[in-house]
C-alpha positions as CSV (number, residue, x, y, z in Angstrom):
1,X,-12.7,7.5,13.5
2,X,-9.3,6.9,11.8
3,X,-9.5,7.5,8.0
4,X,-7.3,5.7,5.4
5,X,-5.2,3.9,7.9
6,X,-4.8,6.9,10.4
7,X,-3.1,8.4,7.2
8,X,-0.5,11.5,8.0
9,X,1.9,13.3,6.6
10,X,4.8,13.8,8.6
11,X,6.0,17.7,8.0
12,X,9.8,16.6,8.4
13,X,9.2,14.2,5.3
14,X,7.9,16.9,2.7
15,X,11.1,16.9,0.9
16,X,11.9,13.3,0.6
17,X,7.7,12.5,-0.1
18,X,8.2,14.6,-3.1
19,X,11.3,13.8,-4.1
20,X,10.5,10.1,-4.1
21,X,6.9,10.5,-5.6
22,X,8.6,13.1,-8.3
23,X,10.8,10.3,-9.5
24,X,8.0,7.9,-9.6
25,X,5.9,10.4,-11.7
26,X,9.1,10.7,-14.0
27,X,9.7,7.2,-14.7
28,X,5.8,6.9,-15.4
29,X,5.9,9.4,-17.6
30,X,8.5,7.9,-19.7
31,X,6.7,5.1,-20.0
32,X,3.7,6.3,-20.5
33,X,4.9,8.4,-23.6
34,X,6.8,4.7,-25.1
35,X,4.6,3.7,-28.4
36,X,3.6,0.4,-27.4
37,X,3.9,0.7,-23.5
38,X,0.8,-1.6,-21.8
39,X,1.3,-0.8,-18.1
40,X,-0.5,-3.4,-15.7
41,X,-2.0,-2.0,-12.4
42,X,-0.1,-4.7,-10.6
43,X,3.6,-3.2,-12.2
44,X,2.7,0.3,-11.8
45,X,1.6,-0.4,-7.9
46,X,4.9,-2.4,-7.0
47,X,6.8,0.1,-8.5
48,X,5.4,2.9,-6.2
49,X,5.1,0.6,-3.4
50,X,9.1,0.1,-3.6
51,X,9.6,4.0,-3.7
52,X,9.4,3.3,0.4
53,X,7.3,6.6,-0.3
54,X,6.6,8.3,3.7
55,X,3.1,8.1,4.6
56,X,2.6,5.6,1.7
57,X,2.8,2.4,3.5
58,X,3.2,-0.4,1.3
59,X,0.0,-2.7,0.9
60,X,-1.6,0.4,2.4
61,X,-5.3,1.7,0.8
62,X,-3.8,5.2,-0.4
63,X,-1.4,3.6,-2.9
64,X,-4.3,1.3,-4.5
65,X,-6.7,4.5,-4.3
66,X,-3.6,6.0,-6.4
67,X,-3.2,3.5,-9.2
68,X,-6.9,3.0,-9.2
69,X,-7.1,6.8,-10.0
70,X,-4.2,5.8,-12.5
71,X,-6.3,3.3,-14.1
72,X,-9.4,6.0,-14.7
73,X,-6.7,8.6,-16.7
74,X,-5.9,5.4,-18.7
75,X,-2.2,5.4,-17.4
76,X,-1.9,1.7,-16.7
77,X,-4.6,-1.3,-17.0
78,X,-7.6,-2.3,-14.2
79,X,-6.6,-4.2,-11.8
80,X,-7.4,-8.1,-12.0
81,X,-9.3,-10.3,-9.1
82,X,-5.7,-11.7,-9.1
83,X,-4.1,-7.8,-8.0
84,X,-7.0,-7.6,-5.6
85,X,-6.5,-11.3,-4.3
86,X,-2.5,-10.8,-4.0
87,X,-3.5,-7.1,-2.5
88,X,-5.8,-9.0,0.4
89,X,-3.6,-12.0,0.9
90,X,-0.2,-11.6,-0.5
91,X,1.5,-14.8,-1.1
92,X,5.2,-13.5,-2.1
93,X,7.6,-13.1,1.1
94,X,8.1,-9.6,0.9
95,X,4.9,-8.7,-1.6
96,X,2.6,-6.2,-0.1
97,X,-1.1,-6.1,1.3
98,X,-3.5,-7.1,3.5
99,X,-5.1,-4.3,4.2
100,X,-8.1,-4.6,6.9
101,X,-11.1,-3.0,5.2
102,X,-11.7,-5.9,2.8
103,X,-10.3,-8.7,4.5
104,X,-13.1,-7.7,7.5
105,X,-15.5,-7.5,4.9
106,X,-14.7,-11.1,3.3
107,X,-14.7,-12.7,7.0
108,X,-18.1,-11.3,7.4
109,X,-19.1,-12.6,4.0
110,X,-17.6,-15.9,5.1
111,X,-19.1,-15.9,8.5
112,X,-22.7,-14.7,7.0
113,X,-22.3,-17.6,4.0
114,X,-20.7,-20.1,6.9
115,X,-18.4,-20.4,4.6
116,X,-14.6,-20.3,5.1
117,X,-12.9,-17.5,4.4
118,X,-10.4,-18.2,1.6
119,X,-6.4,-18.9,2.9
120,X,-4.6,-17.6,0.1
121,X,-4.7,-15.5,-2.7
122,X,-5.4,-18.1,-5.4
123,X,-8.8,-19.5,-3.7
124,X,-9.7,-15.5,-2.9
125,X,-8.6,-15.1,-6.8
126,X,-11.7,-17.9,-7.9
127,X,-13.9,-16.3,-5.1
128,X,-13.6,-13.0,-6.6
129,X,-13.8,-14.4,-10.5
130,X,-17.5,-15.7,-9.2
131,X,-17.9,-12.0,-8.0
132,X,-17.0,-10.1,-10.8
133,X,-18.6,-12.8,-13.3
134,X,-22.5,-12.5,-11.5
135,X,-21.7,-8.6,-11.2
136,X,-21.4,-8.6,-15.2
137,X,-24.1,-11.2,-16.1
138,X,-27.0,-10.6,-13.6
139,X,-29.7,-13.0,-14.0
140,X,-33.6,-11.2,-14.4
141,X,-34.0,-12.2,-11.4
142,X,-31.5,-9.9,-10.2
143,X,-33.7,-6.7,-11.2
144,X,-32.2,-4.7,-8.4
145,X,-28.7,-5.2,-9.3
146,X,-28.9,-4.8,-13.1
147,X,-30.5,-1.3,-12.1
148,X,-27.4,-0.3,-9.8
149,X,-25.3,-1.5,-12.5
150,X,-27.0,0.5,-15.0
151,X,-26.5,3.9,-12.6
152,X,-23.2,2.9,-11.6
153,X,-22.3,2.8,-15.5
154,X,-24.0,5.7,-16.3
155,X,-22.5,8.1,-13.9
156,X,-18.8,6.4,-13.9
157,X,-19.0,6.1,-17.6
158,X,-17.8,2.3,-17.3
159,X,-18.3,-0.8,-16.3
160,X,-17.7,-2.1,-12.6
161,X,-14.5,-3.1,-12.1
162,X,-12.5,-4.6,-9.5
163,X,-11.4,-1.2,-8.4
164,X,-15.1,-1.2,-7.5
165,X,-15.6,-4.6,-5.4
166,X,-12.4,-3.3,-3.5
167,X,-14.3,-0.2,-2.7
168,X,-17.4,-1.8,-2.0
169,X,-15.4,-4.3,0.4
170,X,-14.3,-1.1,2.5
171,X,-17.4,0.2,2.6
172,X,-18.6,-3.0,4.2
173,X,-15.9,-2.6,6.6
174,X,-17.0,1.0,7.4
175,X,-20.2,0.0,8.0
176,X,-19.5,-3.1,10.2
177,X,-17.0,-1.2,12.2
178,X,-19.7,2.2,12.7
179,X,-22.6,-1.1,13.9
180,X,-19.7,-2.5,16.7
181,X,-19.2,0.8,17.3
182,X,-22.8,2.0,18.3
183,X,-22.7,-1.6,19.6
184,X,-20.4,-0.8,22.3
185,X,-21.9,2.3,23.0
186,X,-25.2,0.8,24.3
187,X,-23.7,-1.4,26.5
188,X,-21.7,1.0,27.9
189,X,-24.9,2.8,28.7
């Protein structure tokens, strides 16, 4: 089963991988260490994104895993619904995303809901406002979730963010994909 969008480092690309992500770390650096310097998640991932790093395909999971890890070191801010939204359905010629882990995931969610799936970024935007919002204000009648909340802020030291609902999305994914999988393997039989 591929893993991280059949991720691979291509030996022949070494050099220029760690040239490009060197200068990247550089130019972070600088402006990490400028009094005053707010990075946003979504200006620290286009800037990576437009290294053309090898093996780090624009839109791609393992740049968002990256500046997600960024955002727990405290190098650059969370990422909004509106990053994730843009990162699912970009709306920009040229911006990056779409990656298929959480777009599968929402169509499920859509097709579950019978609901339509959102067709751009600012509807999937207000879909996951309403997300994040019952995430952070569970009702008592959501018992369950306030007590996964409560471990997921205990052992992360935070609240959920939307680096979470992105992760939670893929495992959807994962899951949905492993089902169609077995699936396939009893009809086969």
């Amino acid at each position: 089963m591929p893993v991280y969008e059949n991720f691979q480092i291509i030996k022949s690309k070494v050099p220029q991988m760690l040239r490009l992500l060197w200068e990247f770390s550089q130019a972070l650096s600088e402006d990490c260490n400028t009094p005053g310097a707010a990075l946003t998640f979504a200006e620290v991932y286009k800037r990576l994104a437009d290294k053309k790093v090898p093996s780090l395909p624009p839109g791609g999971i393992i740049i968002w895993l990256l500046i997600s890890d960024f955002v727990e070191y405290g190098i650059c801010f969370a990422p909004t619904e509106q990053d994730l939204a843009e990162h699912i359905i970009p709306t920009a010629k040229g911006s990056y995303g779409s990656p298929s882990g959480p777009t599968a995931a929402l169509q499920y969610a859509a097709e579950m809901a019978e609901e339509e799936m959102p067709k751009d970024a600012a509807a999937l935007t207000n879909v996951l406002r309403k997300i994040v919002e019952v995430i952070n204000n569970p009702t008592e009648a959501m018992r369950t979730i306030q007590e996964i909340l409560r471990g997921c802020e205990e052992i992360q030291g935070r609240k959920v963010t939307v680096v979470d609902i992105e992760h939670a999305l893929c495992k959807v994914a994962r899951q949905l994909s492993m089902a169609k999988g077995r699936e396939s393997k009893k009809h086969k039989i």
